[in-house]
N, C-alpha and C positions, 0 to 999 in steps of 0.2 A: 483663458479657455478659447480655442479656435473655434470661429463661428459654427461650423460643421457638425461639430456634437448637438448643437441646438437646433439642427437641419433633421425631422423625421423621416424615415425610411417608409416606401412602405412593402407590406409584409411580402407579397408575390413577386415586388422586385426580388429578393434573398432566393426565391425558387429559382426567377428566370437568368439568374446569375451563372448557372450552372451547377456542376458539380461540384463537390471541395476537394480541395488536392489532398493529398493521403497526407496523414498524421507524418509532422517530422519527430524522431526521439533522440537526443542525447542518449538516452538508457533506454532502452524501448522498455514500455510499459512504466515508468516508475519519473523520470526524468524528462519536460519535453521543451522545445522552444519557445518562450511565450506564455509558460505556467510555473506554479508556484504551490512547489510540495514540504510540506513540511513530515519531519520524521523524530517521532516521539519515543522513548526509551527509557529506563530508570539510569539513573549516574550509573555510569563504569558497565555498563553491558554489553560495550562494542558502536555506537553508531560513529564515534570520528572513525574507529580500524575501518568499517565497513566502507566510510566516506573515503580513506588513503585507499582501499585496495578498488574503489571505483575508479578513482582518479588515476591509477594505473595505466588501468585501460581506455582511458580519456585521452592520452597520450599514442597509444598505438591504433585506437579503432577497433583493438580486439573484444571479440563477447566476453559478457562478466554475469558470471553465476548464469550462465544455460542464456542470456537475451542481449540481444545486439547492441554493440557500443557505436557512438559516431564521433571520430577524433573531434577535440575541441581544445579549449581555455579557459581557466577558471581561475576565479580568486576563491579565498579561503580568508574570514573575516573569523579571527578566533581567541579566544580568553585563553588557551594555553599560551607558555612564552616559548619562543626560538629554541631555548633549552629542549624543551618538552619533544618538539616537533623533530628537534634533530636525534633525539634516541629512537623516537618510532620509525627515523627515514632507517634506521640500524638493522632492519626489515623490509619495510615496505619502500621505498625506492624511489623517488618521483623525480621530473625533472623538471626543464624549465616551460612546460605549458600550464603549469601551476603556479600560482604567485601568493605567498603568504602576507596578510597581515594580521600581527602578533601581536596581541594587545593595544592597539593604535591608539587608544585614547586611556589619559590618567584614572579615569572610574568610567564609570555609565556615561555615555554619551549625551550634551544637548541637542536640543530640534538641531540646532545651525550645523554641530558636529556630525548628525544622523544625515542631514540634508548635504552638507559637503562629501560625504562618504559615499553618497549615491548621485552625487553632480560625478565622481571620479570617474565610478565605476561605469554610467552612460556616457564617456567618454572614452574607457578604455573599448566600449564595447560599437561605437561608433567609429575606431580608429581598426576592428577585425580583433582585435584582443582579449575578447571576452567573452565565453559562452553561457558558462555557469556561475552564477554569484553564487555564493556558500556562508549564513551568519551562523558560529558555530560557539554557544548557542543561542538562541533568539533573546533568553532572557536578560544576557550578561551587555547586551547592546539596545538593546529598546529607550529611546530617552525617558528620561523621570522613571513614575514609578505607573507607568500605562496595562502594566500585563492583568489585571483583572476588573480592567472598566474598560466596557465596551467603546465607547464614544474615540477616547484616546488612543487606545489597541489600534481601532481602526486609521485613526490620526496618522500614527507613526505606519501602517503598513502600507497606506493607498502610493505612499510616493514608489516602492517598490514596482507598480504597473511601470513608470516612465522605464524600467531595464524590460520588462517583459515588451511592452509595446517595442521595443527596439527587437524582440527577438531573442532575449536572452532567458536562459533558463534560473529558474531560482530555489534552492533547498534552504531550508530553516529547519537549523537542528534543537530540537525542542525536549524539556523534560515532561514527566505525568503528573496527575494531583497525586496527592497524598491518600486520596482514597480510592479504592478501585472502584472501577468504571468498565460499562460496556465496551466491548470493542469498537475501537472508529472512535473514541467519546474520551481518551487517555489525558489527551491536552489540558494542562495547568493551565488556571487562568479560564478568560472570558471564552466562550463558545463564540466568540467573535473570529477567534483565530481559523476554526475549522469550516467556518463558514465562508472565510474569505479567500484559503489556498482552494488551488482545483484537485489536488490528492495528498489524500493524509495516509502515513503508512507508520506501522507501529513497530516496535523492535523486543520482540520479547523471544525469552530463553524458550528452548527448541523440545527440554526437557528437566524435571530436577535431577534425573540419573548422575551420578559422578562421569558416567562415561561418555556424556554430552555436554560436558563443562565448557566446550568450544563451539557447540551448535545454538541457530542463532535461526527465528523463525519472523518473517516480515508479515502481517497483515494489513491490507490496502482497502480504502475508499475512495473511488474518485468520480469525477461526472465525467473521463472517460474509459467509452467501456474498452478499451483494450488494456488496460490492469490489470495484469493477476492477483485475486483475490487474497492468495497465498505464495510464498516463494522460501521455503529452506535451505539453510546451508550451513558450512562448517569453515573456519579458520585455524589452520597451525600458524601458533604462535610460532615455531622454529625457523619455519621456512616462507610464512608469511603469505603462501600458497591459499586462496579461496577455494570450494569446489561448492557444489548445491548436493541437497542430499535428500532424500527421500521424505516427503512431507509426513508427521505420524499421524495427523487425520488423515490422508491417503491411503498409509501405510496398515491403520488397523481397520481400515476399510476394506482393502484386500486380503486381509489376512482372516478376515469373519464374513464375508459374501456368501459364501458357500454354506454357513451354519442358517442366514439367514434366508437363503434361497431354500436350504430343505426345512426348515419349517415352514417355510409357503408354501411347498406344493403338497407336505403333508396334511393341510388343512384348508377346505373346501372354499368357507366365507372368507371376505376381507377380516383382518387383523388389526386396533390401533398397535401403534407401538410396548404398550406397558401389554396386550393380553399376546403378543408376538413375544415377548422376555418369558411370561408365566411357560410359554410350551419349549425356551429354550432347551434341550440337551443337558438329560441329567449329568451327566458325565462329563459336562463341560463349564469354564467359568462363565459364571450368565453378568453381561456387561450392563452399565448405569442404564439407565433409562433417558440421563442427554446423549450419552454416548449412539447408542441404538436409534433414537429417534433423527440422529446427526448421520446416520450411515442410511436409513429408510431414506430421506428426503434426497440425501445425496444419489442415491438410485434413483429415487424417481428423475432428477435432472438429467440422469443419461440416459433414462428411459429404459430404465433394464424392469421396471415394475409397471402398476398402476395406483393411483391417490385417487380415494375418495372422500367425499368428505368438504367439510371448510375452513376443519383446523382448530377451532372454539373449543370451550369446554362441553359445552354442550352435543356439538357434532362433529367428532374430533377427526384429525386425519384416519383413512383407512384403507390398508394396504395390500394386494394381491398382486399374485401374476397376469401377464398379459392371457386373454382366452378368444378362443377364433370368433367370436363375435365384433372385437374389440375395432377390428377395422371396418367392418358395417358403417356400425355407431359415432365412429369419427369420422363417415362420408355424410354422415345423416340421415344416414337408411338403417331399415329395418333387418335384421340377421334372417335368413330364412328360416323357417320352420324344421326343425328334424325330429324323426323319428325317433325314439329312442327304442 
């Protein structure tokens, strides 16, 4: 370990440093230099297509699904074989700033086999050759049997920092448990895993409809905040073409604002969300009560409302429109007196 780790900072040096330089991204928002995203999915849902039609545009530096690409190089450490990879290139297209390895080792890897794999690859990536490492997927390479004890999870991950401290970006394509689980929370195995990448993004279907059988919904955590929380999109299989598509939390947000705005202004007092459903519009279908309580809050984050309240059972959120007193009371003044 070099002396310097055991050398303390201290805190207002960091301040008098300056500024930090702007976030770099392979993928902006999802992919960065120096981090380590892992992307969780059920079997066969799309994350390698998702991974070949990034790497596309890895190649040319062109945007992929709506956000900035920055040309690069990447390996691809992966359990399919050559066969495999060569029907999907039948489509998707890649050339040589991608480098496969396809099966590299006879079963599961040892420490020495996991530790030569990553002596390469901070060599390919000290020689300009390497942007992105790719283990596709984390479970099929992990040495021994580490993926649900903490102690060892973390064993085999720390050597991963030596490609990030070089600057290189890292994805870990990952499966879910077997039981559902909160969003951000999908990861099979130890919570060790989600606590050691800096963003975890999940890959779930977009919809059960037949008619979105190719759409395909990203959800994101990460400590940074230029993440989109959410990212939709859709894949033809024919032509291999990605596009982004209308997020359907967005989308039934817009599409019901207007039912929820006029029962606000037709009712005086603030509202929680279940006695805002009760005055819904008989003539119209009245939405769950997550749904509704997910479109309220969502307003109030762009500020098209007001929240009162603290959200508890006891004192639950409560919702209105804005009223000309409102900007008084957020200067900390009193509203004048009127007449009525």
């Amino acid at each position: 370990m070099p002396i310097n780790t055991l050398c303390p900072i201290p805190m207002d040096a960091l301040a008098d440093a300056g500024p930090l330089p702007p976030a770099r991204w392979l993928w902006h928002g999802y992919l960065a230099p120096g981090d380590v995203t892992v992307l969780t999915s059920l079997w066969k849902t799309g994350k390698t297509t998702l991974l070949a039609g990034l790497l596309q545009h890895l190649g040319t530096g062109e945007p992929f699904l709506g956000r900035d690409v920055a040309r690069g190089r990447a390996w691809i450490v992966s359990e399919e074989s050559i066969e495999q990879w060569r029907e999907r290139m039948g489509v998707l297209k890649l050339g040589p700033h991608v480098q496969l390895l396809a099966r590299p080792f006879r079963g599961r890897p040892t420490v020495d086999e996991w530790h030569l794999l990553l002596d390469r690859a901070v060599e390919a990536r000290a020689a300009g050759e390497l942007d992105l490492f790719i283990v596709d997927p984390l479970a099929s390479f992990l040495p021994g049997r580490c993926e649900s004890d903490a102690a060892s999870l973390l064993e085999a991950l720390q050597p991963l920092h030596r490609l990030t401290s070089a600057g290189a970006a890292v994805a870990l394509l990952h499966h879910p448990r077997k039981r559902a689980a909160e969003p951000g929370q999908s990861a099979r195995g130890s919570g060790a895993l989600l606590a050691f990448v800096d963003t975890s993004l999940e890959l779930t279907r977009y919809s059960t409809l037949k008619t979105d059988a190719n759409r395909r919904l990203i959800l994101a955590k990460s400590r940074r905040p230029e993440v989109p929380a959410r990212l939709a999109y859709e894949w033809n299989p024919a032509t291999g073409e990605f596009r982004s598509v209308p997020d359907p939390r967005e989308r039934q947000f817009v599409e019901n604002w207007q039912t929820v705005l006029s029962v606000l202004k037709s009712r005086p007092e603030p509202l929680t969300h279940k006695e805002l459903r009760e005055h819904w519009p008989s003539d119209m279908d009245r939405p769950g009560e997550t749904a509704l309580y997910d479109w309220l809050n969502l307003a109030f984050a762009r500020k098209l409302l007001r929240r009162e309240g603290k959200g508890t059972r006891l004192n639950p959120w409560r919702y209105r429109l804005e009223n000309e007193d409102d900007a008084y009371r957020d200067r900390g003044e009193l509203p004048p007196i009127r007449l009525r």
